[in-house]
C-alpha positions in Angstrom: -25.8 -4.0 -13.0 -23.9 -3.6 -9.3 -20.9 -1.3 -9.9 -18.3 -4.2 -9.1 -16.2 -2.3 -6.5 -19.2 -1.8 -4.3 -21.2 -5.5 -4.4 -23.1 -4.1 -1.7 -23.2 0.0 -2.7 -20.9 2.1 -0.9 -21.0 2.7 2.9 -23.5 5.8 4.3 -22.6 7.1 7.4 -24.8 6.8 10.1 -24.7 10.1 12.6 -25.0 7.2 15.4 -26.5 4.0 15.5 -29.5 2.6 17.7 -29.2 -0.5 20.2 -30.4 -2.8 18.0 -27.8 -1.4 14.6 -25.2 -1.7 17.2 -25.9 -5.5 17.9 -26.5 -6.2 14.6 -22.9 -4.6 13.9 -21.7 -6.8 16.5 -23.1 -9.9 15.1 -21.4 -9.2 11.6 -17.9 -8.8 13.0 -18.4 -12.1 15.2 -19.9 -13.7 12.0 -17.5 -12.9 9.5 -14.0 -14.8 10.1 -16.1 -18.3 9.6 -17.9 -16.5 6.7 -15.1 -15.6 4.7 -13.2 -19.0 5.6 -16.1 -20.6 3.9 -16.0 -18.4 1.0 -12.4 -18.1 0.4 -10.7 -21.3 2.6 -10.5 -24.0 -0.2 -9.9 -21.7 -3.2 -7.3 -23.2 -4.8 -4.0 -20.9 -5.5 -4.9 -20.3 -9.4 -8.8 -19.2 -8.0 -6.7 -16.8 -5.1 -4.7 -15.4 -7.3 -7.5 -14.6 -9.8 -8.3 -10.3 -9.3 -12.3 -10.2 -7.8 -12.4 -7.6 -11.1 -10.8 -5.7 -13.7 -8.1 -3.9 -12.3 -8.9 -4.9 -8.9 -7.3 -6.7 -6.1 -6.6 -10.5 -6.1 -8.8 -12.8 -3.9 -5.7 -13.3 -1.7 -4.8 -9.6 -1.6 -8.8 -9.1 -0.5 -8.3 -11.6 2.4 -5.0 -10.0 3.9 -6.3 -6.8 3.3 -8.9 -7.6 5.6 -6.8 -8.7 8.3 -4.6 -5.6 7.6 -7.8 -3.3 7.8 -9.6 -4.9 10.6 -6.7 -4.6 12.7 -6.0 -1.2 12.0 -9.9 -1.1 13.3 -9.4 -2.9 16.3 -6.4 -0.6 17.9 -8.3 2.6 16.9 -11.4 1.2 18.9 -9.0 0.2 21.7 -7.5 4.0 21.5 -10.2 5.8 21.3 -11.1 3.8 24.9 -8.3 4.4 26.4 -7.2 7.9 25.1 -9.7 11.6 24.5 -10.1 11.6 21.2 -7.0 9.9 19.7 -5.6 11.0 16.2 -4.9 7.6 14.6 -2.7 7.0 11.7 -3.8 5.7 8.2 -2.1 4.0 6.0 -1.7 3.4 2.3 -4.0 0.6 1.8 -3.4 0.0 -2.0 0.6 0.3 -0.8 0.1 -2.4 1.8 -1.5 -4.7 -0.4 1.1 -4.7 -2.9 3.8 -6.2 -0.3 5.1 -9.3 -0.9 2.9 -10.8 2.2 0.0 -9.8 0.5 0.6 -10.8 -2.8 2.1 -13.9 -2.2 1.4 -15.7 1.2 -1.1 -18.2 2.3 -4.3 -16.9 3.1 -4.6 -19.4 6.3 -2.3 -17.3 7.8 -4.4 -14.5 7.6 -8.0 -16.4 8.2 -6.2 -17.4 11.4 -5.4 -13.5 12.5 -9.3 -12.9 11.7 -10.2 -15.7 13.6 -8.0 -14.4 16.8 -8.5 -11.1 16.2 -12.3 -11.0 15.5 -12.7 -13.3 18.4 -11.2 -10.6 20.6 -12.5 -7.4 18.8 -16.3 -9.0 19.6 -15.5 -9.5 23.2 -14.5 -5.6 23.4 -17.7 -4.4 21.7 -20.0 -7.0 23.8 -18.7 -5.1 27.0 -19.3 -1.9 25.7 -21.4 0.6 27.8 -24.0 3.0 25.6 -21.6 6.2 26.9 -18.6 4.1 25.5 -20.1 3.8 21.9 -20.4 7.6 21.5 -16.6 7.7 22.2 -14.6 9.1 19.5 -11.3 9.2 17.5 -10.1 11.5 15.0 -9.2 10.3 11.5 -6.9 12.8 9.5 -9.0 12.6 6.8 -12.5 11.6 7.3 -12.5 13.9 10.7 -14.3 13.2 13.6 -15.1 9.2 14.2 -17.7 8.3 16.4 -17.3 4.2 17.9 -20.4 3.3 16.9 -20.2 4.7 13.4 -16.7 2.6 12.7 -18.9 -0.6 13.8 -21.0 0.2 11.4 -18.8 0.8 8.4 -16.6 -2.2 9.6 -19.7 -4.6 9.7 -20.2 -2.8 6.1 -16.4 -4.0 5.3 -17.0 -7.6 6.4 -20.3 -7.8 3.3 -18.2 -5.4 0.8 -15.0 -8.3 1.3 -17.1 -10.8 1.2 -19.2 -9.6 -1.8 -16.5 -9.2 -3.5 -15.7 -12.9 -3.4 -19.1 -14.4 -3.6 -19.4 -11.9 -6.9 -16.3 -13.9 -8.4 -16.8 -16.9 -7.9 -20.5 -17.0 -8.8 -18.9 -15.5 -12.0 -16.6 -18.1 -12.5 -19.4 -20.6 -11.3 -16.6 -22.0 -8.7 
């Protein structure tokens, strides 16, 4: 039986990522707002609030975690172009998803900031260039962060999300 935190196992860390795992990356960020909108979008508040397991997250918590994580993502891309090896700042995710916006708020709100915000994010990684993807940040705890790796484990976080709701609701035969 999957372990029902990890619906798709747990992320392994590439050392760096070919052409073709770096489109493929690509294509899952670009993919995912309109997947998880059809996954999650018409969920009614009683199905939302129900947790994707035991002790886990609520399906609403899972969607504005995304948004919360993704654009966390996003800016530390955007750094780590712009800056020589940025220390970024992470934050409490389990903290973050207890707020009342989290916990409580429509999820459309958040499907929209996906929508935006992936529609953006996949525009940066289209343009770029192979030197660019081998650009790096530095992550207080996981160390050194190579571009192409946090595509990968991103595109990873768009099917762990995602599994996570799929699992649910063909559970709960929704």
């Amino acid at each position: 039986m999957t372990d029902p935190r990890y619906p798709v196992g747990k992320f392994t860390s590439p050392a760096q990522l070919t052409a073709q795992e770096i489109q493929a990356g690509i294509d899952a960020i670009a993919a995912f707002p309109a997947e998880l909108r059809a996954e999650a979008g018409s969920l009614s508040d009683a199905q939302l609030d129900a947790p994707y397991r035991q002790d886990g997250w609520t399906v609403r918590q899972v969607v504005h975690h995304v948004a919360d994580s993704h654009m966390n993502s996003y800016i530390r891309f955007r750094l780590a172009l712009t800056e020589k090896e940025p220390t970024i700042k992470p934050y409490d995710e389990a903290a973050w998803a207890m707020l009342p916006d989290a916990r409580h708020e429509a999820i459309g709100v958040s499907l929209d900031l996906i929508d935006a915000m992936h529609r953006r994010w996949t525009i940066l990684l289209r343009s770029l260039s192979e030197s660019e993807w081998a650009r790096t940040f530095r992550h207080p705890e996981r160390g050194l962060m190579r571009l192409d790796v946090n595509l990968a484990l991103y595109a990873w976080h768009c099917r762990h999300h995602l599994g996570h709701i799929t699992a649910l609701k063909a559970r709960n035969n929704w």
